[in-house]
NUPA-341985 format. One record per residue (C-alpha): x, y, z; residue in one letter; residue number from 1. Coordinates in nm, 2 decimals, padded with zeros to 4 digits. Each point is the difference from the previous one (the first is absolute). Example, Ala and Ser with C-alpha at 12.3 -4.5 7.8 and 13.67 -1.06 7.14 Angstrom:
REM NUPA-341985
c1, c2, c3, aa, i
01.23, -00.45, 00.78, A, 1 $
00.14, 00.34, -00.07, S, 2 $
//
This chain:
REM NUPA-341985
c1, c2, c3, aa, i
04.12, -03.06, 04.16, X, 1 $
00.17, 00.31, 00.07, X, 2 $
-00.21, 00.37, 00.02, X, 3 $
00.25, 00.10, -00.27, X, 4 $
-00.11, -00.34, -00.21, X, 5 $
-00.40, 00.07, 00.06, X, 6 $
00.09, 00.39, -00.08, X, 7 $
00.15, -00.07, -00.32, X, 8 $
-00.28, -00.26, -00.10, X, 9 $
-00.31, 00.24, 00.12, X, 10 $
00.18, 00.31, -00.28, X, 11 $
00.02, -00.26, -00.21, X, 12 $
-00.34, -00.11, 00.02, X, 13 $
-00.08, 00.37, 00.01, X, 14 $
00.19, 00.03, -00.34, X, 15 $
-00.18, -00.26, -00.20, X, 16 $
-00.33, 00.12, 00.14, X, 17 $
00.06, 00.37, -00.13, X, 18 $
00.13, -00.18, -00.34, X, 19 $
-00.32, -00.26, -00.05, X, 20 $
-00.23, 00.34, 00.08, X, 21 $
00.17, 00.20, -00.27, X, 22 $
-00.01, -00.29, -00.26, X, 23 $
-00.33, -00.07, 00.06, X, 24 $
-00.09, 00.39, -00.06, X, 25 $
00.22, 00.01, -00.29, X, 26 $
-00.20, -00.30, -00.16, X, 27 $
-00.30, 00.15, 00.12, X, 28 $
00.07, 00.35, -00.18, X, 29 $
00.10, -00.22, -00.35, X, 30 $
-00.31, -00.19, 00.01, X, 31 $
-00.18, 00.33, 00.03, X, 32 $
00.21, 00.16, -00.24, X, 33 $
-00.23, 00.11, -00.33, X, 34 $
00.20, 00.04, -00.32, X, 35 $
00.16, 00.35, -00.08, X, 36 $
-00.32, 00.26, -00.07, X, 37 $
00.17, 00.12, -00.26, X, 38 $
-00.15, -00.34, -00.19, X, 39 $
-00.35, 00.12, 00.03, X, 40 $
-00.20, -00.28, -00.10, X, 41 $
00.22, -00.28, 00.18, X, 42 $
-00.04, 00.21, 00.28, X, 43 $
-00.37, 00.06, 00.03, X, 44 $
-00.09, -00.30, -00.09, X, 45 $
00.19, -00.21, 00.27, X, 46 $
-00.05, 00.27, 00.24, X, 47 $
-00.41, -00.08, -00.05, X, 48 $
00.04, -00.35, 00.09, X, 49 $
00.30, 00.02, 00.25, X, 50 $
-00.19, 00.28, 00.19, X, 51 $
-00.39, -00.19, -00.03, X, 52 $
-00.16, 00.27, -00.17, X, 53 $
-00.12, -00.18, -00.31, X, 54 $
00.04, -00.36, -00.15, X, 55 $
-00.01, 00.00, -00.42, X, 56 $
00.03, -00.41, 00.02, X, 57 $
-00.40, 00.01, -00.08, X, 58 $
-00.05, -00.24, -00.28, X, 59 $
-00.15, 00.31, -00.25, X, 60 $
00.25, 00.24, -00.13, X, 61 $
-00.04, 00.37, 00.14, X, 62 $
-00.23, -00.11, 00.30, X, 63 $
00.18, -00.02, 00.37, X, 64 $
-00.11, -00.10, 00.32, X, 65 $
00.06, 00.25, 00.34, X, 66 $
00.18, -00.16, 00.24, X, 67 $
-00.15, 00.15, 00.38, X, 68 $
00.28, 00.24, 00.03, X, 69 $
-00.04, 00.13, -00.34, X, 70 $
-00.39, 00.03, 00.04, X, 71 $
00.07, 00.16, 00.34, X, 72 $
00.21, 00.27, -00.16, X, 73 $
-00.28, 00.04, -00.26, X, 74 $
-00.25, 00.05, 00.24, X, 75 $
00.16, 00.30, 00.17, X, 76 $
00.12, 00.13, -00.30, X, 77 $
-00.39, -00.02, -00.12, X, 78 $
-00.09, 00.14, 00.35, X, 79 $
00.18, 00.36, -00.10, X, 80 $
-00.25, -00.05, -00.32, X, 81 $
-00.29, -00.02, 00.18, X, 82 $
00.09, 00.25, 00.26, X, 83 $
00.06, 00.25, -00.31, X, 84 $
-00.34, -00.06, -00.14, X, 85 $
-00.18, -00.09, 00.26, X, 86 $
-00.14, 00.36, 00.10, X, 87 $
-00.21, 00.05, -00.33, X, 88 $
00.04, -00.34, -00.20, X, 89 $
-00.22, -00.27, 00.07, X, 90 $
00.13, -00.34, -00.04, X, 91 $
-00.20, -00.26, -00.17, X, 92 $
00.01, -00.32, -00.22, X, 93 $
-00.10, -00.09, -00.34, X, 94 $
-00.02, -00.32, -00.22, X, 95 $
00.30, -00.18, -00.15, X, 96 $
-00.18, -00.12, -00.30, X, 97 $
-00.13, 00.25, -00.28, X, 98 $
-00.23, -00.06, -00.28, X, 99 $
00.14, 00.05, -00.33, X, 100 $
-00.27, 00.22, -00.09, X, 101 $
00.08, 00.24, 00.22, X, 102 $
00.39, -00.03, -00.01, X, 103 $
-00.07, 00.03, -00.38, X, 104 $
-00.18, 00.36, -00.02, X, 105 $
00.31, 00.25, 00.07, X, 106 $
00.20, -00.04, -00.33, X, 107 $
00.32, 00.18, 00.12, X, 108 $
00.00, -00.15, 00.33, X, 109 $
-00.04, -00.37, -00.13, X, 110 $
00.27, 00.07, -00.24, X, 111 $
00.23, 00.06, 00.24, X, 112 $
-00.06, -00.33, 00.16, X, 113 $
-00.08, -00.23, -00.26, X, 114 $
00.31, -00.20, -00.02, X, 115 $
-00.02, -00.03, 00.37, X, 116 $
-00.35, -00.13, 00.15, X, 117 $
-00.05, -00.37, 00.12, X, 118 $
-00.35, -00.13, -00.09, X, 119 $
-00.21, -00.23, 00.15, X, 120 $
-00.23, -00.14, -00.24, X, 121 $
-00.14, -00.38, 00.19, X, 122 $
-00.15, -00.02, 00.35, X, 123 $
00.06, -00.36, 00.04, X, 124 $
-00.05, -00.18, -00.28, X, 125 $
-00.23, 00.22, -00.14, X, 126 $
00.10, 00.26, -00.27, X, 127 $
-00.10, 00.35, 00.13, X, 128 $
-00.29, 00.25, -00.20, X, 129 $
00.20, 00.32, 00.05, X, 130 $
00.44, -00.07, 00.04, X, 131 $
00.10, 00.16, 00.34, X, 132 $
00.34, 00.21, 00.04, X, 133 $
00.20, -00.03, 00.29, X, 134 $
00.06, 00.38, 00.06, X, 135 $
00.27, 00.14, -00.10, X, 136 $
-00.09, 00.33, 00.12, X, 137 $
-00.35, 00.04, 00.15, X, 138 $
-00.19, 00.31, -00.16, X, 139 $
-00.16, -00.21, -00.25, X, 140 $
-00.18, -00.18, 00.38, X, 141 $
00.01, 00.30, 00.18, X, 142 $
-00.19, 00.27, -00.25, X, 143 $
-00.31, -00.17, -00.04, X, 144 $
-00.10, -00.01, 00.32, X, 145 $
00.12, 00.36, 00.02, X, 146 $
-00.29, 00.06, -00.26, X, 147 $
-00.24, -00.15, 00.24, X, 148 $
00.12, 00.19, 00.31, X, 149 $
00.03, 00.34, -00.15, X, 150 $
-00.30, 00.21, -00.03, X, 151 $
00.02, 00.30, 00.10, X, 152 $
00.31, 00.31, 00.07, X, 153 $
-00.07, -00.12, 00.40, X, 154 $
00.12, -00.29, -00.07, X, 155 $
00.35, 00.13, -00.11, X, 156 $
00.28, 00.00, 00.01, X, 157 $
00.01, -00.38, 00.05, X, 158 $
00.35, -00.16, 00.16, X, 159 $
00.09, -00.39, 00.02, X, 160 $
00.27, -00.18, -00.01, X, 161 $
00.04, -00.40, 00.00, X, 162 $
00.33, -00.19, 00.07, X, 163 $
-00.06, -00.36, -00.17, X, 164 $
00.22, -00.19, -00.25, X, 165 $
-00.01, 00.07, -00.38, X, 166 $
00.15, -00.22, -00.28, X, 167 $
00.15, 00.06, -00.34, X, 168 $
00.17, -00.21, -00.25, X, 169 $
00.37, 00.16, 00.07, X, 170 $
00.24, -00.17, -00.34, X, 171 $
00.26, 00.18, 00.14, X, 172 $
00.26, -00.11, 00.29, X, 173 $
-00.16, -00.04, 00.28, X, 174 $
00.14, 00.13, 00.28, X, 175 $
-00.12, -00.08, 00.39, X, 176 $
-00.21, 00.36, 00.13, X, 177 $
00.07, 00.14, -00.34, X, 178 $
-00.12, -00.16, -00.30, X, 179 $
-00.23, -00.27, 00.08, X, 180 $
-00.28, -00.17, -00.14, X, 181 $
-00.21, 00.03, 00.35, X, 182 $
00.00, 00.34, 00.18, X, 183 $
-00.08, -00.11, 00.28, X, 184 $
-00.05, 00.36, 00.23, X, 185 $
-00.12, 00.24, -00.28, X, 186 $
-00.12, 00.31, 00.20, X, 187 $
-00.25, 00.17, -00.25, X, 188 $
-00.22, 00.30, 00.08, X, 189 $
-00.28, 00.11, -00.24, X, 190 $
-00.14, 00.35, 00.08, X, 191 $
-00.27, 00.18, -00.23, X, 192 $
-00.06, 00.40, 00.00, X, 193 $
-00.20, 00.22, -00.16, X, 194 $
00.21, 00.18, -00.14, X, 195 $
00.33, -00.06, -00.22, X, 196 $
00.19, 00.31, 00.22, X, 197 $
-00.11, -00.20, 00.31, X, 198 $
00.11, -00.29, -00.15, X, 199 $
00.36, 00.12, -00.06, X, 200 $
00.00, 00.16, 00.38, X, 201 $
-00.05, -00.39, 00.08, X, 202 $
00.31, -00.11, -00.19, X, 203 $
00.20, 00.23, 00.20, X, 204 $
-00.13, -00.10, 00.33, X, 205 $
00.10, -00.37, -00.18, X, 206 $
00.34, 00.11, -00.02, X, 207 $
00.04, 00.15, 00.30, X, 208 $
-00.12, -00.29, 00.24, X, 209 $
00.24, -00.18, -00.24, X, 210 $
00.25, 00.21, 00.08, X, 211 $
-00.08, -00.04, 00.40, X, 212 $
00.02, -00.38, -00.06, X, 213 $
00.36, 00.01, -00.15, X, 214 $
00.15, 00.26, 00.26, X, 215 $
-00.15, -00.24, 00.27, X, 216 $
00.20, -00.29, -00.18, X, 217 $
00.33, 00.22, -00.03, X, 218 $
-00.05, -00.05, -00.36, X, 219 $
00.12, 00.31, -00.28, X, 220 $
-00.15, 00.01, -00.29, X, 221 $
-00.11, 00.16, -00.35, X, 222 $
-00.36, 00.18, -00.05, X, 223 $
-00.09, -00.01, -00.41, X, 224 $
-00.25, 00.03, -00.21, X, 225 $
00.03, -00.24, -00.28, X, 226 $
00.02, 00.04, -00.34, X, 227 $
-00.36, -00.01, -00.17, X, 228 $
00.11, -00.35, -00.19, X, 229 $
00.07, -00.12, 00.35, X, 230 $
-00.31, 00.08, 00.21, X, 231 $
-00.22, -00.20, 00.16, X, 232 $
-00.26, -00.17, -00.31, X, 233 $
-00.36, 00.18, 00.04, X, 234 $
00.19, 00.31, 00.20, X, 235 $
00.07, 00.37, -00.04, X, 236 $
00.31, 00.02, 00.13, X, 237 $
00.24, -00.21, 00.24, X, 238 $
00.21, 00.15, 00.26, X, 239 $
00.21, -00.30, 00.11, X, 240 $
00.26, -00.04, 00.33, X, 241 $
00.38, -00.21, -00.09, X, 242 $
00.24, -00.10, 00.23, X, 243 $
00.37, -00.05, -00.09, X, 244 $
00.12, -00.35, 00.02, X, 245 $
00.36, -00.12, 00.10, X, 246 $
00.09, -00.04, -00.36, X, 247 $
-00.09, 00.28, -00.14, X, 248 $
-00.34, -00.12, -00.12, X, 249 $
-00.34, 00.20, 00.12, X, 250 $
-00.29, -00.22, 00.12, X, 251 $
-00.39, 00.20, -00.01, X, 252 $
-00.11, 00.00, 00.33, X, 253 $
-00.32, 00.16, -00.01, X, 254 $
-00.24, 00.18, -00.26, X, 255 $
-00.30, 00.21, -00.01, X, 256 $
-00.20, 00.07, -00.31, X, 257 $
-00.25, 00.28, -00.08, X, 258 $
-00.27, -00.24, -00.23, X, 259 $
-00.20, 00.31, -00.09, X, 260 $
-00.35, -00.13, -00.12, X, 261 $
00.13, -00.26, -00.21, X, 262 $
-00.14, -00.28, 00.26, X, 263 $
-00.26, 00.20, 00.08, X, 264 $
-00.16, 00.04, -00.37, X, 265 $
00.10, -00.38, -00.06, X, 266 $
-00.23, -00.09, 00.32, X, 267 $
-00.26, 00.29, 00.02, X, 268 $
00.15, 00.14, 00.34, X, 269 $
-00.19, 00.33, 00.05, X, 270 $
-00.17, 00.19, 00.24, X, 271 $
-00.28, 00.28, 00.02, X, 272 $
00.14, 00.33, 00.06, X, 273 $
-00.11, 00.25, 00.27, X, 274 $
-00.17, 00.15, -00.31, X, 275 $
-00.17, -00.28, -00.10, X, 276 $
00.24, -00.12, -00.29, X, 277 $
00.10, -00.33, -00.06, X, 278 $
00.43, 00.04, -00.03, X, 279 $
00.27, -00.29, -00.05, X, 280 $
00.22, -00.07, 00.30, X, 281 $
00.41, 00.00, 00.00, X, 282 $
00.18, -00.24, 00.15, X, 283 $
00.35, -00.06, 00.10, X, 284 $
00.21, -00.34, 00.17, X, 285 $
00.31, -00.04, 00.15, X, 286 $
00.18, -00.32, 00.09, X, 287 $
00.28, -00.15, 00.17, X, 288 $
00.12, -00.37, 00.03, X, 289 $
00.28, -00.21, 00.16, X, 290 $
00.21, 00.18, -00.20, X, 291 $
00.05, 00.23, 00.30, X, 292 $
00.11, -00.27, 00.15, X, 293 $
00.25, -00.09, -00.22, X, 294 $
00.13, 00.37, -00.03, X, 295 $
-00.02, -00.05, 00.41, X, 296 $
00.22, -00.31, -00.02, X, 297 $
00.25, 00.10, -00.32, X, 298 $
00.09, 00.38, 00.16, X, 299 $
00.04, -00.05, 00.32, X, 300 $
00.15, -00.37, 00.00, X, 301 $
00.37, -00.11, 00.06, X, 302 $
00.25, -00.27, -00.01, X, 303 $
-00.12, -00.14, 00.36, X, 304 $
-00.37, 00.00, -00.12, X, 305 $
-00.31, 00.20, 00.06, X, 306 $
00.00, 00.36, 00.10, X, 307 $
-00.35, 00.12, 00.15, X, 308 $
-00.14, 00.30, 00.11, X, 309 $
-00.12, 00.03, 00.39, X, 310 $
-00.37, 00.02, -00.13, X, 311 $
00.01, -00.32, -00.25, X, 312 $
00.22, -00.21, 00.18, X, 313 $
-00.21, -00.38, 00.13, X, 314 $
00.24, 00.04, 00.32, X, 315 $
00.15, 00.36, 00.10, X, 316 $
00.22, -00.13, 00.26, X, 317 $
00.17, -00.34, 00.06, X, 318 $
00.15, -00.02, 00.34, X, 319 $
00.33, -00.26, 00.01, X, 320 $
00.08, -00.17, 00.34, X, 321 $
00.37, 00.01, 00.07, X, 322 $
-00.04, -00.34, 00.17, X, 323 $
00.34, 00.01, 00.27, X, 324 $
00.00, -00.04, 00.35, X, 325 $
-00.31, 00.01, 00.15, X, 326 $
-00.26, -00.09, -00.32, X, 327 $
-00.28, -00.03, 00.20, X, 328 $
00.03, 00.37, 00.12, X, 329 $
00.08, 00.11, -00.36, X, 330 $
-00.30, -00.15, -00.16, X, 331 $
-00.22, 00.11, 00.27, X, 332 $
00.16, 00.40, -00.05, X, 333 $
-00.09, -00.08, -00.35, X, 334 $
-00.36, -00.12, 00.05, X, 335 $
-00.07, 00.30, 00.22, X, 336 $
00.16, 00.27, -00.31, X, 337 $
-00.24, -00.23, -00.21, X, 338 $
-00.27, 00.05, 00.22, X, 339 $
00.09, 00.41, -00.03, X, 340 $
-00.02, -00.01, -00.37, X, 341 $
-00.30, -00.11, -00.03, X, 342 $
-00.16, 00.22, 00.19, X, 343 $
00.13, 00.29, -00.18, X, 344 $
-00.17, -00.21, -00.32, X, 345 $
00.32, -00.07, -00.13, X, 346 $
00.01, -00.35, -00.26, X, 347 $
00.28, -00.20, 00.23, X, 348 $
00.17, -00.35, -00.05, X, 349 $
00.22, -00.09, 00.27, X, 350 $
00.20, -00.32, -00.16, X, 351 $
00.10, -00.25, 00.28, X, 352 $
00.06, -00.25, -00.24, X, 353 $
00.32, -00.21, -00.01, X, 354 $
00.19, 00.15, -00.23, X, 355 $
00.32, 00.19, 00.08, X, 356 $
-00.05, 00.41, 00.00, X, 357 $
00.19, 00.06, -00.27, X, 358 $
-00.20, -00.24, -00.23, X, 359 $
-00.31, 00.16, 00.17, X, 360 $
00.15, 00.38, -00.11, X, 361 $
00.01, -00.10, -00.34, X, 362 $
-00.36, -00.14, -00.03, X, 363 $
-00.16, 00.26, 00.10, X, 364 $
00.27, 00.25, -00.19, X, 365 $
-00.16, -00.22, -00.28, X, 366 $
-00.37, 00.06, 00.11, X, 367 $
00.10, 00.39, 00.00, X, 368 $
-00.14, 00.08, 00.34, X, 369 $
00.06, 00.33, 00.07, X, 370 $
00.16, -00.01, 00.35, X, 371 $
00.16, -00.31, 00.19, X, 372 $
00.07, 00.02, 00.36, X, 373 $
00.26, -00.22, 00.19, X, 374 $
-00.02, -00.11, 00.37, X, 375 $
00.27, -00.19, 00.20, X, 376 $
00.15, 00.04, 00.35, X, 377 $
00.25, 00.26, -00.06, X, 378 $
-00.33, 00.22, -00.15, X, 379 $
-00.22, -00.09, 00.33, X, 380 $
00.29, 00.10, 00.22, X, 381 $
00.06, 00.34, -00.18, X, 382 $
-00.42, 00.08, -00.02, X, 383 $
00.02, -00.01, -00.34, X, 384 $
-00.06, -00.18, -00.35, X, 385 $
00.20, 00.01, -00.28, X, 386 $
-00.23, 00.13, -00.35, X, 387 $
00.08, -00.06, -00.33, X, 388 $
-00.17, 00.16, -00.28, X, 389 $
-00.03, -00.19, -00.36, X, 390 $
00.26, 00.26, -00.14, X, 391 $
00.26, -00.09, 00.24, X, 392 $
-00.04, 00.31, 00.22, X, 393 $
00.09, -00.18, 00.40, X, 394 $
-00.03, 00.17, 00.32, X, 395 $
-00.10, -00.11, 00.37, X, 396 $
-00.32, 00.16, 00.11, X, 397 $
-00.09, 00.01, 00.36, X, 398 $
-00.32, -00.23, 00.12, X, 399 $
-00.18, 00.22, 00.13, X, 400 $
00.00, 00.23, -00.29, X, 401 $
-00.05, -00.32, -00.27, X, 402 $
-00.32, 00.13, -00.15, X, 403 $
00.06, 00.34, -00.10, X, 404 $
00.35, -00.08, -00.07, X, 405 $
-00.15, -00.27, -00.23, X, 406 $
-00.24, 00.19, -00.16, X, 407 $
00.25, 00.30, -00.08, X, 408 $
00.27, -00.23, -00.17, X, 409 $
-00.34, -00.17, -00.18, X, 410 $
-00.05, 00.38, -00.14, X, 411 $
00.37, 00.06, -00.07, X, 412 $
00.02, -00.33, -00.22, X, 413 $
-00.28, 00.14, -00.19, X, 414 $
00.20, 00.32, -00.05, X, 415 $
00.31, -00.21, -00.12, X, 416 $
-00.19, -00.23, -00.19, X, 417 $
-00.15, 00.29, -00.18, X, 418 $
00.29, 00.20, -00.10, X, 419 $
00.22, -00.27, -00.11, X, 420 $
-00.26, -00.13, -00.20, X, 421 $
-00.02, 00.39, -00.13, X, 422 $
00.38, 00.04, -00.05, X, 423 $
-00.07, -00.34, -00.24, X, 424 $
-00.26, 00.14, -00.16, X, 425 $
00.13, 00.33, -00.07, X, 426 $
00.32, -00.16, -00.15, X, 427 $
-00.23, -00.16, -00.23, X, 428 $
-00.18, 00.26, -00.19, X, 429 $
00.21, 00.23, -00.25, X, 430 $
-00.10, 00.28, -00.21, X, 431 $
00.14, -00.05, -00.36, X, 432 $
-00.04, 00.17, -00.32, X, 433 $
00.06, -00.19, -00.27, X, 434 $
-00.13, -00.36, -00.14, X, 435 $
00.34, -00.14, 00.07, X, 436 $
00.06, 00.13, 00.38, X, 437 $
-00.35, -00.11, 00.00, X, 438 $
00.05, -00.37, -00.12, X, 439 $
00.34, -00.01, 00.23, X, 440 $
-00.23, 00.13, 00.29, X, 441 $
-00.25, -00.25, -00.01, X, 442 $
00.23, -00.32, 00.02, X, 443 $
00.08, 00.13, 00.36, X, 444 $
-00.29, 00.16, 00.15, X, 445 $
-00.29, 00.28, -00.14, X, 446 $
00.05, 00.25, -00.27, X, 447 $
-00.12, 00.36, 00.02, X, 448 $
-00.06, 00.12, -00.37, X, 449 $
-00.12, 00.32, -00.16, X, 450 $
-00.32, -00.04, -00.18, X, 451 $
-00.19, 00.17, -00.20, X, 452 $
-00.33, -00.20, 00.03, X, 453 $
-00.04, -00.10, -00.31, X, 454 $
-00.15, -00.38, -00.04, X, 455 $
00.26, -00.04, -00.34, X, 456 $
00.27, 00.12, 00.24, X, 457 $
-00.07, -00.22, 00.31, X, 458 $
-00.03, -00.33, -00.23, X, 459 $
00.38, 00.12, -00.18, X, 460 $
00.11, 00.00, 00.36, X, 461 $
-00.11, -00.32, 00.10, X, 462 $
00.09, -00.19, -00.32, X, 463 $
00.36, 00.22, 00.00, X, 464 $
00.08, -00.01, 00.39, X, 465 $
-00.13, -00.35, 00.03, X, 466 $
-00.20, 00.01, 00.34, X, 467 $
-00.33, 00.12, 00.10, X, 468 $
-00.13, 00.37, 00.03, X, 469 $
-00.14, 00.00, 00.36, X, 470 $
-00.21, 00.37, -00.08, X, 471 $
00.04, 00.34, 00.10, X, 472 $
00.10, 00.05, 00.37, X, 473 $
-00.27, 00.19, 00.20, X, 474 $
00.10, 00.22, 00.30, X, 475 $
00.31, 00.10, -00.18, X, 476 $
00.08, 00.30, -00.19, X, 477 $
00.28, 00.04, -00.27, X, 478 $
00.21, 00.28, -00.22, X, 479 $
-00.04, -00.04, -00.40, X, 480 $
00.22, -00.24, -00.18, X, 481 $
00.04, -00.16, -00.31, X, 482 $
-00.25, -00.28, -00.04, X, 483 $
00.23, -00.28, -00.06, X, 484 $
-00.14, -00.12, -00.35, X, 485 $
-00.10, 00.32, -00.20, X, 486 $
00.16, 00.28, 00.20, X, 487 $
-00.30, 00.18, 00.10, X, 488 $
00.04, 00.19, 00.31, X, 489 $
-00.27, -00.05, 00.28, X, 490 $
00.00, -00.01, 00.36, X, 491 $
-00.09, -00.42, -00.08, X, 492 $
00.17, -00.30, 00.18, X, 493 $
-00.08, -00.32, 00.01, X, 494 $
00.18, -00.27, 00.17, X, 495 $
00.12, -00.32, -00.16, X, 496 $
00.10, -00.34, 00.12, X, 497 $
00.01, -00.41, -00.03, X, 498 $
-00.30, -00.11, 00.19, X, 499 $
-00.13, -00.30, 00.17, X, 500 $
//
């Protein structure tokens, strides 16, 4: 065989290699390809499954199962939870099951829930004395005891907060981390004062560790009180946290309610005074679910999958062998970056499974780790690796810089994440001032409409504009306009949208 023969046949071979490689990536990327965002619900819900965050093939409607990788990114997303409350919250754990006679004694909070609560009423075979609720909610479990634990104003203020599953009918479409029939991670805190003024400085601190939780997520959102036909059942007022969805749609996030002493004069919560006095308590809660999650998921999510922040993310960096030439020594550079990693308590995966890199780039694009780092010869020669964040930014970065380099991009991807999820959000919110901008509005994104306050006017709205009045934003201050309905002028807003 001539040298121009084995010449021609070695580019040849060379050729077909660099063709099979970028077939195999190309099917790689279309079996990682999610359908177009733009369809929401397709979207999410393959994204769920294809990604392993949650499986809704569980044989009763609106209950899923975690898969680990979802439950992983639960835990650390719980984690910044804790960490919020941590300081002066006490975590604790109460009962699933609730009497009826004690669900049953707060009128306006049972109304609220009536259509909703699973009962237990056998143990075994045996029909029960007294029907048990699965909670919904847990004050009707949590306030008696607070009657027994309360005595005196020493004892106050009093802070816990549980994170357990609750359960409610849901009739509506369920939808997996949004509308389901088994919370699974309901974070509620119950705190008791002894005062109603302390009680409202407690709802603030709500909102603002709230706020904390949502910045640390990248997350925008809306801060509003809601409307008095919308509060929480039993409270005073609700201030309530929404984030945008792709489509338009808000989805509450997070709520905190100032009860007053309506739980406290349905249970007898009081304490004796400095002064002697005997004096009802005020309360407040707050909660947050997996809906975070979802909000998580939906805002920052794309075509290729998963999109997670550095703190959330089950695995921050995946490091990809470029297995040419000498393997052995690429895989052992590898182990030894590993080995690094870790020690700087980084989460790190390095894949040295079979598959072909690209293949490998798009399943962890799909897993949204924040950073991915490749390795092969041409890398080790050069001192280098080559990084590549989960929005596409690629650079080399020297070795012997790879930590701090890492953990400057990890902040930088935060920052991006952040303000494009702003730039989405912003484009999303529009002030109006009529019914019909309004009602135009609200089929896109969230409506910002004069309001004079009045309960006749907000139901005309609603019923007219045909989406929900989210409340009164707080933080915010606005000119007089035109209330949309009557014309009154006020300094009033309100924001309106279709919800989840």
């Amino acid at each position: 065989m001539t040298d121009s023969k084995i010449m021609f046949d070695s580019k040849s071979k060379a050729k077909d290699n660099k063709q099979s490689k970028q077939q195999a990536n190309q099917q790689a990327k279309q079996q990682a390809k999610l359908p177009a965002k733009e369809n929401f619900s397709e979207w999410y819900h393959e994204l769920l499954m294809t990604a392993e965050v949650v499986d809704n093939r569980y044989p009763v409607k609106g209950m899923c199962v975690w898969f680990p990788f979802g439950y992983a990114i639960k835990k650390n997303v719980y984690a910044i939870i804790r960490q919020l409350l941590d300081p002066d919250h006490q975590e604790t754990q109460f009962p699933l099951l609730i009497p009826e006679n004690e669900f049953m004694k707060e009128a306006a909070h049972i109304k609220g829930f009536e259509e909703e609560v699973y009962w237990v009423t056998s143990g075994g075979t045996s029909p029960l004395d007294v029907k048990l609720a699965l909670r919904p909610t847990s004050e009707t479990a949590i306030y008696p005891m607070f009657k027994v634990w309360i005595r005196s104003h020493a004892d106050l203020p009093l802070r816990i907060y549980q994170i357990v599953n609750t359960f409610r009918y849901e009739t509506k479409h369920t939808r997996p981390l949004i509308r389901l029939r088994e919370i699974t991670s309901f974070k509620e805190a119950h705190t008791v004062h002894a005062t109603w003024e302390d009680a409202a400085e407690q709802v603030e601190v709500a909102i603002a560790r709230y706020s904390e939780f949502y910045r640390r997520l990248a997350l925008p959102f809306l801060v509003s009180r809601r409307p008095s036909w919308d509060k929480f059942p039993g409270a005073d007022y609700t201030t309530a946290i929404d984030v945008i969805m792709p489509d338009g749609r808000t989805l509450q996030v997070g709520t905190a309610h100032h009860l007053g002493s309506t739980f406290a004069k349905t249970y007898e919560i009081t304490y004796e005074a400095e002064n002697g006095e005997q004096k009802l308590v005020s309360q407040t809660c707050y909660g947050i679910s997996e809906r975070c999650i979802a909000a998580l998921i939906s805002v920052h999510g794309d075509e290729t999958g998963l999109v997670l922040p550095w703190t959330v993310a089950p695995t921050q960096v995946v490091i990809v062998p470029i297995l040419l030439g000498d393997k052995e020594k690429v895989v052992a550079v590898c182990r030894q970056i590993e080995k690094e990693l870790c020690s700087a308590q980084m989460r790190v995966q390095l894949d040295t499974s079979d598959e072909r890199p690209g293949a490998k780039f798009y399943k962890w694009e799909m897993k949204g780790v924040p950073i991915r780092l490749e390795v092969g010869p041409k890398d080790i020669e050069k001192g280098v690796v080559t990084l590549v964040r989960r929005d596409k930014v690629k650079k080399a970065v020297p070795m012997i810089e790879l930590v701090s380099a890492i953990n400057k991009e990890a902040d930088e991807l935060q920052t991006a994440l952040y303000t494009k999820a702003g730039n989405f959000h912003e484009s999303k919110v529009k002030e109006v001032a009529s019914i019909e901008q309004a009602k135009a509005q609200t089929l896109v994104g969230v409506a910002l409409v004069p309001w004079c306050g009045e309960i006749e006017c907000g139901h005309n709205l609603e019923d007219q504009v045909e989406a929900n009045m989210l409340g009164e934003p707080q933080y915010l201050n606005f000119p007089e306009a035109a209330c949309a309905v009557c014309g009154k002028k006020s300094t009033g807003r309100t924001y309106m949208a279709r919800q989840y």
